[in-house]
N, C-alpha and C positions, 0 to 999 in steps of 0.2 A: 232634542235635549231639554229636561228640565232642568229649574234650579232645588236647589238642597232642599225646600220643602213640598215639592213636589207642585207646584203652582207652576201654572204658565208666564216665561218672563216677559211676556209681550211681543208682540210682532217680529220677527225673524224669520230667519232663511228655511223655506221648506223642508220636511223630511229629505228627499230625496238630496238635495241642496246639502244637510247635513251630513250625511252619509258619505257622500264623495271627499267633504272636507275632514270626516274624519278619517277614509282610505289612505288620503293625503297623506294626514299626517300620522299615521302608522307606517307608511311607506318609506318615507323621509327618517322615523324612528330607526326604523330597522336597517335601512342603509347605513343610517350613524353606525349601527352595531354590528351588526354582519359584515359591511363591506371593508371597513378597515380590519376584521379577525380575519376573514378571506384573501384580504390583499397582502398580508402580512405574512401568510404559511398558508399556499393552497392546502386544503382539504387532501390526504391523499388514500382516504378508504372511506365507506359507504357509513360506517358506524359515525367514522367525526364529519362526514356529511350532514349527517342525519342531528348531530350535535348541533352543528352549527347551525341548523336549520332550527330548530326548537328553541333552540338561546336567542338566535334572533327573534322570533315570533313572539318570546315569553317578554323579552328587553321592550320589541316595539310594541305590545300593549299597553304593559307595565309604563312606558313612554307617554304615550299617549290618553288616556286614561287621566296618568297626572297636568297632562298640558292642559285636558279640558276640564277638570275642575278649576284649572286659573282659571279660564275662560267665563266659564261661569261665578266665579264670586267676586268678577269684574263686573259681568253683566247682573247681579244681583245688588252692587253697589250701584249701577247707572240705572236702573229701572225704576226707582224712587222719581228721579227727573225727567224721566221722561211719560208716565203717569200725569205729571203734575201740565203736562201740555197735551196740545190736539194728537191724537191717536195718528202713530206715521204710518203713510201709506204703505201698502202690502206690494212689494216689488214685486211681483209673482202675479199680481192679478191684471189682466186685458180690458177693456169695456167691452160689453156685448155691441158688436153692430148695429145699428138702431133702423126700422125699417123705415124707408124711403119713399115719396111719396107716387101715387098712382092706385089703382084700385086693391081694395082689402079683398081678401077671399071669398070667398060665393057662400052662399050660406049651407052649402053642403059641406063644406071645404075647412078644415082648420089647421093653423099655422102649426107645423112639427116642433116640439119640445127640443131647446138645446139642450146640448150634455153637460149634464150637473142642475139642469132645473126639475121643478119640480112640477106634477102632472096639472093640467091648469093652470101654468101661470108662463107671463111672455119672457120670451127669452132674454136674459141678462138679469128678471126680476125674481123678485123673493116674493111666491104667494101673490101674483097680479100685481105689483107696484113696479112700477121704476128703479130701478138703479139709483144705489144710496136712498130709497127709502123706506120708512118701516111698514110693514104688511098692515094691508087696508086704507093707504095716508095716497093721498094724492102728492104729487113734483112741488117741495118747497114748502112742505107743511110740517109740524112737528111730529115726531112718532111716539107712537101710545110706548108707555112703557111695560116690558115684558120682562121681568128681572129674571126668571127661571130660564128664559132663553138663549142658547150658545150660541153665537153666530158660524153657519158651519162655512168650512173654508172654502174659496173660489174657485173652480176649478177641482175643487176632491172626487176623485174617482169614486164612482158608487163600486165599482167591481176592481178587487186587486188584480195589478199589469202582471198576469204569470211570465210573459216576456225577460221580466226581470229575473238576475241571475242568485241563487241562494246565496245567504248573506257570508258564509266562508270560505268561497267560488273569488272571490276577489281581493280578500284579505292570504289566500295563498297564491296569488298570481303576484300582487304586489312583494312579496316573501320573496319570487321565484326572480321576480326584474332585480330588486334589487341586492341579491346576492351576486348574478350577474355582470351587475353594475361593479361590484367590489372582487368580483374575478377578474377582471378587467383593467382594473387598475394597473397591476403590474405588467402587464401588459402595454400599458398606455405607458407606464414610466420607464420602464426598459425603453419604448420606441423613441421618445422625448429624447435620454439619456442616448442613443444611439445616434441620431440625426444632429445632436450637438457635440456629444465627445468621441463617438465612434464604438466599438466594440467596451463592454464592460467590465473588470476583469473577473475569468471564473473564480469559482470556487475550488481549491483545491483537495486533492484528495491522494495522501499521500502511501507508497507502493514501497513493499521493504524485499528486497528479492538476497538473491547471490550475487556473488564478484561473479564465476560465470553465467549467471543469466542474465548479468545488466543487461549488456547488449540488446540481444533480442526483447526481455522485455521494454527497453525505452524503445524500441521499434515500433510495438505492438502501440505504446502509448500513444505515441507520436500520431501513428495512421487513426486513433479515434478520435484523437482531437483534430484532426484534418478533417475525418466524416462527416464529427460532428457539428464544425463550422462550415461546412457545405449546407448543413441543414439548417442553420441560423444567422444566414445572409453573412457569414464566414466569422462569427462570434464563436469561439467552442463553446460547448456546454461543462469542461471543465478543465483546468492545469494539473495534469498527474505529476507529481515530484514523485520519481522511481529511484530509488538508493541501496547499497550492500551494504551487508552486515555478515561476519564471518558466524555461522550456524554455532561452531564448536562443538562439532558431534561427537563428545566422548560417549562413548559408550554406556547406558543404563547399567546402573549397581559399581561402577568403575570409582575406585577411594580417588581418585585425581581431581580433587574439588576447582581447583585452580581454572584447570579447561572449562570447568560448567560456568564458573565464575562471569569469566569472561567471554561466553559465548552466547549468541542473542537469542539460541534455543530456552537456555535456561538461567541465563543473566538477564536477559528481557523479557522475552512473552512471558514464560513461566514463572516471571517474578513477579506482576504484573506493572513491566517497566516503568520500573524507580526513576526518580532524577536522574540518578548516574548514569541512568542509560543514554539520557541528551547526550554527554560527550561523548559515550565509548558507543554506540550506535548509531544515535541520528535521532528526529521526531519520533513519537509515538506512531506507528502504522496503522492507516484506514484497512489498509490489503497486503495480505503475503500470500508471495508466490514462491516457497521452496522448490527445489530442484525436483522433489520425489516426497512421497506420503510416510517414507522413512520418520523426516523431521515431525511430520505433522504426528505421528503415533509418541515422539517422544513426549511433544507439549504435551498430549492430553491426558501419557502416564505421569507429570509431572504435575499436572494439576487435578487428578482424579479424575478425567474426562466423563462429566456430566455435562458438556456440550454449552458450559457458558461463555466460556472464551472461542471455541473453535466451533463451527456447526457440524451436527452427528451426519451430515451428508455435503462431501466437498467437491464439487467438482473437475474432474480435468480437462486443461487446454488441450492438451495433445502429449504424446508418447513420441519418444525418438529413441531406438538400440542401443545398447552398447554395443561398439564394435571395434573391431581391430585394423587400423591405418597404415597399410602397407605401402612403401612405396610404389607410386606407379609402373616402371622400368619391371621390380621385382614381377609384382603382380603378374603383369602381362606377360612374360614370360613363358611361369606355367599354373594359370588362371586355377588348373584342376586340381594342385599343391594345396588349393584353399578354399576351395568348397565345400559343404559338407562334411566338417570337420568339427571337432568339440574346442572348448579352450584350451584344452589341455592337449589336443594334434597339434592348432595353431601355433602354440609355442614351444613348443619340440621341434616346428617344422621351424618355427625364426631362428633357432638356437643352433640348427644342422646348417642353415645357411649362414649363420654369422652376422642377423640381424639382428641390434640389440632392440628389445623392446623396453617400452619406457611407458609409464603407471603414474596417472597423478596420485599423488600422499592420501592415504586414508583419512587421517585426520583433516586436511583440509578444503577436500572436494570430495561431492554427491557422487559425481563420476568415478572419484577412485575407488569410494566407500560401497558403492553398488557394483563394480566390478571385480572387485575382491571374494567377493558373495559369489560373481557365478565363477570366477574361474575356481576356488576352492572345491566348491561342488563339483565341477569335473574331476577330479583326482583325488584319488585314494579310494576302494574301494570299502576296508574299514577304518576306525578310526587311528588305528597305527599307522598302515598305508600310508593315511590323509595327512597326518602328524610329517610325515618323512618327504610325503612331495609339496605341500605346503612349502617346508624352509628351501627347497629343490627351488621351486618357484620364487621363492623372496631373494632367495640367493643370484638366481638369475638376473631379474626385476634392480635389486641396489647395483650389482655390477653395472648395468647399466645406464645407469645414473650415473657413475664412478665414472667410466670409460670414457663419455661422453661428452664429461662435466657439464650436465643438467640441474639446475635447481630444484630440488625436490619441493616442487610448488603444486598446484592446480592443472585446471587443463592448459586453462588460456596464456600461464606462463610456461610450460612445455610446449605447445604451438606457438606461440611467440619468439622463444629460441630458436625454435627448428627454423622458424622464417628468416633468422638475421643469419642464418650459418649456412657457409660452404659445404659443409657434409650432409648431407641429406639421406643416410643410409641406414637411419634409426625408423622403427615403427612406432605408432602409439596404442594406446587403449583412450579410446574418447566414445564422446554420445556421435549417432551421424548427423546429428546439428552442427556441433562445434567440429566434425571432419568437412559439413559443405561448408559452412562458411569460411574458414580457411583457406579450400582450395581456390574460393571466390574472392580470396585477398580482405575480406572484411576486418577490419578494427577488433583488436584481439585482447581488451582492458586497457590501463592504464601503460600496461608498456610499450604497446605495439596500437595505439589510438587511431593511425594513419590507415587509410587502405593500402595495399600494395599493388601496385602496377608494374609492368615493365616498358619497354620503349616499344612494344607494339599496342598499347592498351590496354592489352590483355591483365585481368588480376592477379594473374600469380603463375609464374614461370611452372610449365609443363612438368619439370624434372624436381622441382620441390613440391607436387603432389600428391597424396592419398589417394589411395582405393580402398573401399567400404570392405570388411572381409567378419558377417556375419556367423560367427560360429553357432552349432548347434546345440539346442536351451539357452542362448542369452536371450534377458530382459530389456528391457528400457525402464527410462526414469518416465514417470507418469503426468508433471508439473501439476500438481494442485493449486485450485484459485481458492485460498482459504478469507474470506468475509470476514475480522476480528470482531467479535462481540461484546466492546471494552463494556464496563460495568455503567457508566457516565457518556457513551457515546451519544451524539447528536443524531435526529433524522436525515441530516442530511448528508454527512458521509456513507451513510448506508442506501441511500438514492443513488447517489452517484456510481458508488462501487456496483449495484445492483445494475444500473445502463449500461456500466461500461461490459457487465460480463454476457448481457441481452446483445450486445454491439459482436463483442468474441465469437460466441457462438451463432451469431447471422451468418448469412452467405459469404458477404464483406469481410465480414472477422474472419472467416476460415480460411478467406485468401490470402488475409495477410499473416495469420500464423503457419502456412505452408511457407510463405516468403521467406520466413523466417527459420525455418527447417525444422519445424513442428510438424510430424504426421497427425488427424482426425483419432481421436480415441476412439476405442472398440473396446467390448467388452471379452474377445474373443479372437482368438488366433486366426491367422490367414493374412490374406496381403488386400489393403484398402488404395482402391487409388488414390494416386499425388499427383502432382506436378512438377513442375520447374519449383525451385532449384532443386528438386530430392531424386534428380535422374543422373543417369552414368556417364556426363559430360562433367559432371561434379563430384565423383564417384562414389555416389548413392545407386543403390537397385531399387527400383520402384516396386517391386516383385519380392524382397525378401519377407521372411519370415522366424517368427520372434514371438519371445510374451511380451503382452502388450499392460502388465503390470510389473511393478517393482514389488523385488522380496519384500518378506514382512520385518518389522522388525526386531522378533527373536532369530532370524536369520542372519541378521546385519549384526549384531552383538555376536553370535557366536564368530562369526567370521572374522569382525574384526577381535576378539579374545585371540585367536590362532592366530592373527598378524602381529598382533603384539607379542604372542610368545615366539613368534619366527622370526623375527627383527634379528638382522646381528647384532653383535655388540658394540656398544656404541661410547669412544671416547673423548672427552670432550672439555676446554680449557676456557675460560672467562678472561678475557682482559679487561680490567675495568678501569677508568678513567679517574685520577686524583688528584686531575693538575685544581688549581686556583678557580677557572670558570665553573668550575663542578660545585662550588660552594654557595652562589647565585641564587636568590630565593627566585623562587618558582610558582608560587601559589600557596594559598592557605586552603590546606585540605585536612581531614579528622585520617588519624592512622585508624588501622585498622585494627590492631591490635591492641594497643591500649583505649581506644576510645574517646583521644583527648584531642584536642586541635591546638595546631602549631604550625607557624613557619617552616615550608618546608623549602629543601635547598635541591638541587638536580645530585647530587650527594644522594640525601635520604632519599630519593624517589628511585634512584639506582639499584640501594640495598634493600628497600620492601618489594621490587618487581623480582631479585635474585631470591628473596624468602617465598615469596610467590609462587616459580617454578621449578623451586625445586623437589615438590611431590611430582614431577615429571620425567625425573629419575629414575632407572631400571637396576631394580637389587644389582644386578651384574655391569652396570655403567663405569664408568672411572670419571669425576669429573672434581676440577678445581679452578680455583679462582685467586688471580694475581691483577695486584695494583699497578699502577705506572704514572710518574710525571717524572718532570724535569731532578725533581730529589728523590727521586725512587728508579735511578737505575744502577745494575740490571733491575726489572721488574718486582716486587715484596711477594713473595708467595704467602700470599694470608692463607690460606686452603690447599696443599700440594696434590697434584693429578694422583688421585688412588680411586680404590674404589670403595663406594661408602654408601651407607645404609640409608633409604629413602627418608626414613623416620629421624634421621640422624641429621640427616643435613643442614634441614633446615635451622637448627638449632644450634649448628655448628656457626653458621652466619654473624652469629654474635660479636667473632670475632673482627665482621667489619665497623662496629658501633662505634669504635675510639677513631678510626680512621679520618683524619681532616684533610678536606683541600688545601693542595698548596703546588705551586710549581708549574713549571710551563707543561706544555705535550707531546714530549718530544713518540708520537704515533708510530712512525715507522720501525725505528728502535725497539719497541714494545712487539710492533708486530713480527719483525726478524727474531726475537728473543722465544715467544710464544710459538713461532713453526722451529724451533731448536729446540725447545724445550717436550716438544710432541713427537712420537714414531711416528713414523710414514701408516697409512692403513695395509693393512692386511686381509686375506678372503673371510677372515670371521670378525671384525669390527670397522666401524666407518671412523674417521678424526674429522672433527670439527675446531674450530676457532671461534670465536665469537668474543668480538671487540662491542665494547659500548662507550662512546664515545661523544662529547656536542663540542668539539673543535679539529678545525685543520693541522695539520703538522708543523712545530712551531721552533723542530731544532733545526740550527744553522750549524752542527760543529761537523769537525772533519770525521771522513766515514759514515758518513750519512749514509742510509741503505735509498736504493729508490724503488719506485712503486714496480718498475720491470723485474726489477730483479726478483723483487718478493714473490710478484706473481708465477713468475717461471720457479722457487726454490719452491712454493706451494704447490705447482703441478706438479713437479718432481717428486714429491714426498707424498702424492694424495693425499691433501688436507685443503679439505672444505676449510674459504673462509667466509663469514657473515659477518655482520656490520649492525648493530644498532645507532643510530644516528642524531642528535640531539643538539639542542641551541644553534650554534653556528657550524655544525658539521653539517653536511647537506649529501644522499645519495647521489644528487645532481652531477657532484662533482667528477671529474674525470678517472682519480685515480681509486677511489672507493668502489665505481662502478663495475671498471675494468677490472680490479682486484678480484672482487665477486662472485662476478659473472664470468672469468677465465676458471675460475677453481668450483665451479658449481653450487657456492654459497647465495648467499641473500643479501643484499641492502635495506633497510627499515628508516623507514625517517619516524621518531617517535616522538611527540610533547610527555610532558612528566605525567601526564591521564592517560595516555596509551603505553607507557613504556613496559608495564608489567605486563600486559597484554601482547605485545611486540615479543619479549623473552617468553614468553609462556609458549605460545607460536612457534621458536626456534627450538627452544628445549624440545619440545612435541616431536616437530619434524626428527629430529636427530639421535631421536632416543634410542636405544637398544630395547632389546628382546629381552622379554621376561622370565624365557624357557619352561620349558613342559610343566603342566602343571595340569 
């Protein structure tokens, strides 16, 4: 190193001596820089490799460079003083060994020149003199003075050490240690952090499925985060939070804005989940896994599928049938009744024996929604035909619900009934996922959470069992693993989801999604092997055969347009609640309509969820709506049971705006009044009830009705009743529950942010048929 004008600053550390200290500290530079960007967010591609390789190299120059110019205009300040005294010895230099006494060489003979002397003179000297002194001066005399003369340095090489490595050979090896160094770090502090606190906790990444796929998928979660803390000394490498959200599959082009509303197809993804979706969904989703590529083809009709939200290629976990769940006893009887059969043999053949078959709700499950599709397809050969066996088919399908007293829910709550009842002579339509697990006693959602065993261990008594009854051309649901592509997502929910789906598709994963009663997707018909549980001890065939895709979905719309016009007709009463607790502010929330924000009371959140669903209405419905409390009996018919124009209704609503809380609850009274005030059902329309309610029953006077009784006047008359449930009312309750669930209705426990969504649900369920159109 020189200083700024290029003069020598005096005696100092050899080139080479330099050189090393300035490796140093470019080394040390570039750790500063590199290794904390490194240890902060590995590097996870060759480009921000290559990034972070150049930004360091550029920083530790740039680094270094500037340290040694301090260097130097310190030693340019010190070199004045040290000038002004005796010249400091050269730390680098040796004395030459001086020769020793005994005979000098022979006169043929002369002493070999050390290295760095010059020809003719003794070694250690300069030009024949001694060591320290000047050429031609004998030991201790003064030296002539030579001003033009350099002193050259001791020891300088006459010939460069090629030995030595080129000079960019070690400024990228230092580059290489300490990045290294700074990948390491986290490494180092995870270990620290683990030998002191124990496991750290992951990261999460959170998973938005169905009510029926929780199950299996927290299955699926559970075992990678078990793998994966096998592989990191029992740390996971991540917390999947897996949660439902009802789809809301109304159907594309359909004027029922209400169901899109509230549905997390196109109230959340397709919306690109607002605030409101926190309460009426859950967090924003790292990952969704719908039932079937149905939903996936709506979001991306909904957002003009350029592939920013969804990616143009999605994976599936696996396929599992539709198929038809007969009971065992039947089955086995006469196996050959059911083999080889279309949907449409199937259910001629359940219907000559007197098995009612039972269909989860279009609108509420993938299962029903996809199975609607193929059995339509089998019947009717033109579109008239199809028209006429169609309602054939609906017709059969609601009796059975009727007869039954089933809840017109999902899968998992028609497999949940069939579990808790004596009768067991009903069939289903389910996936062969939710027909094994069943028969395995597995935990069937939130009503049925428990496994079921009997007193031999066994999971599920022999005679309330399914057999798999694959008819010919049914599909399966497909389960797509959809990757969200929010527009502000982070790197690192896309890591995680990206492992977890490398983990799925391993050998491991695939065991555990057979576990779980997922068949291996194929692209192609035939029968792929399985295993346990998807064999005939569970009554799955491991041998059937099927498409092993789901309709598209302008197949799923026409199909369900014909369910909707097939529907019977559907009648249907409100009880709404007006005692005093109904007047209770609730939250401050922006109506929807006007646009203004107000105190609201469980009152107003009653009448905006009734204005809500009532585009849920079918031109040919009859429905009305009556008040009740303690100063409102018999019950106020604000709205009398007729039938009324969809466009109309909600409009008519108006007339609950004057309505105030007031008065006790007396509930039972209201609901004895409401099954008096409705016909019994008939073969062309269903009766509904639908009480919304947030208190227990609260009359004491004589004639009180009781909950037996009601329940038995409502089986009697076929009339469904439901329940919305709010503040202090609670499903929980005993006699809400049994009410219910004897008469084939619903219970809902709603807050004032679900409760339009809660009625929108029911209305759905219970709607009639649109008729031919």
């Amino acid at each position: 190193m020189t200083n700024g004008d290029g003069a020598d600053p005096g005696p100092g550390p050899g080139p080479e001596r330099l050189y090393r200290r300035y490796l140093v500290a470019f080394g040390l530079a570039t750790c500063a820089i590199g290794g904390p960007a490194a240890a902060t967010d590995l590097p996870d591609s060759a480009f921000a490799w290559g990034l972070l390789v150049v930004t360091a190299m550029i920083g530790g120059v740039a680094a270094t460079e500037a340290m040694d110019a301090a260097i130097r205009r310190v030693r340019d300040k010190l070199s004045p003083a040290r000038n002004d005294g005796p010249p400091a010895p050269d730390p680098d230099w040796e004395p030459s060994p001086q020769p020793g006494p005994g005979p000098g060489p022979g006169p043929d003979l002369e002493p070999a020149p050390q290295l760095g002397s010059a020809p003719g003179t003794q070694p250690g000297s300069a030009q024949g003199t001694q060591p320290g002194s000047a050429p031609g001066t004998q030991p201790g005399s003064a030296p002539e003075t030579q001003p033009d003369a350099q002193p050259e340095p001791v020891g300088a090489p006459a010939v460069r050490d090629r030995s030595r490595p080129a000079p960019f050979v070690l400024p990228v090896l230092v580059v290489v240690v300490a990045l290294l160094v700074g990948i390491s770090i986290p490494q180092v502090r995870d270990a620290v952090y683990f030998w002191t606190y124990g496991c750290r906790p992951p990261p999460t990444l959170r998973v938005l499925t169905t009510a029926e796929g929780l199950a299996p998928v927290s299955e699926l979660a559970r075992a990678y985060e078990r793998a994966s803390a096998d592989e990191h000394d029992g740390c996971p490498a991540a917390d999947l939070y897996v949660y439902a959200a009802d789809p809301g599959a109304a159907p594309i082009g359909d004027d029922r804005g209400s169901d899109r509303d509230y549905g997390v197809v196109s109230g959340g993804l397709a919306n690109g989940w607002p605030s409101e979706s926190l309460g009426t969904f859950g967090p924003r989703p790292d990952v969704w896994l719908p039932d079937a590529s149905v939903d996936v083809a709506r979001v991306r009709a909904l957002t003009g599928g350029d592939g920013t939200l969804i990616p143009e290629r999605v994976p599936s976990l696996g396929v599992t049938p539709v198929v038809l769940g007969v009971p065992r006893g039947v089955f086995e009887r006469r196996p050959d009744r059911w083999h080889q059969r279309s949907w449409a043999d199937v259910l001629a053949e359940a219907e000559e024996q007197g098995i009612p078959v039972l269909r989860p709700g279009p609108p509420r499950s993938a299962t029903g929604e996809i199975a609607t599709e193929y059995v339509y397809r089998s019947v009717g050969a033109t579109p008239d035909e199809r028209a006429d066996a169609v309602q054939r088919v609906e017709r059969q399908l609601g009796l059975a619900l009727g007869r039954g007293r089933y809840t017109a829910g999902d899968a998992l709550a028609l497999l949940c009934q069939r579990r808790e009842r004596a009768d067991v002579a009903s069939a289903m339509i389910v996936t062969e996922q939710q027909l094994v697990r069943y028969n395995q006693g597995r935990p069937l959602g939130d009503n049925c959470p428990l496994e079921e065993r009997d007193s031999t261990g066994r999971r599920l008594d022999a005679a309330k069992q399914l057999v798999a009854v694959y008819p010919t051309g049914t599909g399966s649901l497909d389960h797509p693993f959809v990757e969200l592509r929010w527009p502000d997502r982070t790197r690192k929910p896309a890591k995680l989801a990206r492992a977890w789906l490398e983990w799925l598709t391993s050998d491991e994963g695939a065991e555990a999604r057979i576990d779980v009663g997922l068949r291996p997707p194929s692209g192609a018909n035939g029968a792929v092997p399985v295993s346990e549980p998807l064999t005939e001890p569970w009554g799955a065939d491991a041998a059937a055969l099927f498409e092993r895709t789901s309709p598209s979905v302008q197949q799923v719309v026409e199909a369900r347009r014909q369910y909707d016009n097939a529907k019977p007709r559907a009648r249907t009463l409100v009880l709404l609640d007006t005692s005093g607790s109904m007047g209770d502010a609730v939250s401050t929330a922006s109506r929807r309509n006007s646009g203004q924000t107000a105190e609201w009371t469980r009152l107003d959140a009653a009448r905006q969820a009734l204005r809500a669903a009532a585009p849920q209405v079918a031109p040919d419905d009859e429905v009305g709506v009556w008040g009740f409390s303690s100063t409102r009996i018999p019950p106020e018919r604000f709205l009398p049971v007729e039938k009324r124009d969809p466009g109309a209704l909600g409009p008519a609503m108006v007339r609950l705006d004057p309505v105030r809380a007031e008065g006790g609850t007396p509930l039972y009274r209201a609901i004895e009044a409401g099954l008096a005030g409705l016909d019994g059902s008939s073969g062309d329309r269903t009766v509904t009830l639908i009480v919304v309610t947030d208190g227990e029953d609260t009359d004491t006077a004589p004639g009180r009705p009781t909950p037996d009784r009601l329940r038995a006047d409502a089986s009697a008359a076929g009339i469904r009743v439901s329940v919305v449930a709010m503040g202090d009312a609670s499903c929980a309750g005993p006699a809400l529950h049994t009410l219910t669930t004897a008469t084939g209705g619903e219970c809902v426990d709603a807050a004032s942010p679900t409760l339009a969504p809660a009625l929108v649900g029911l209305f759905d369920a219970v709607r009639g048929g649109r008729g031919a159109d």
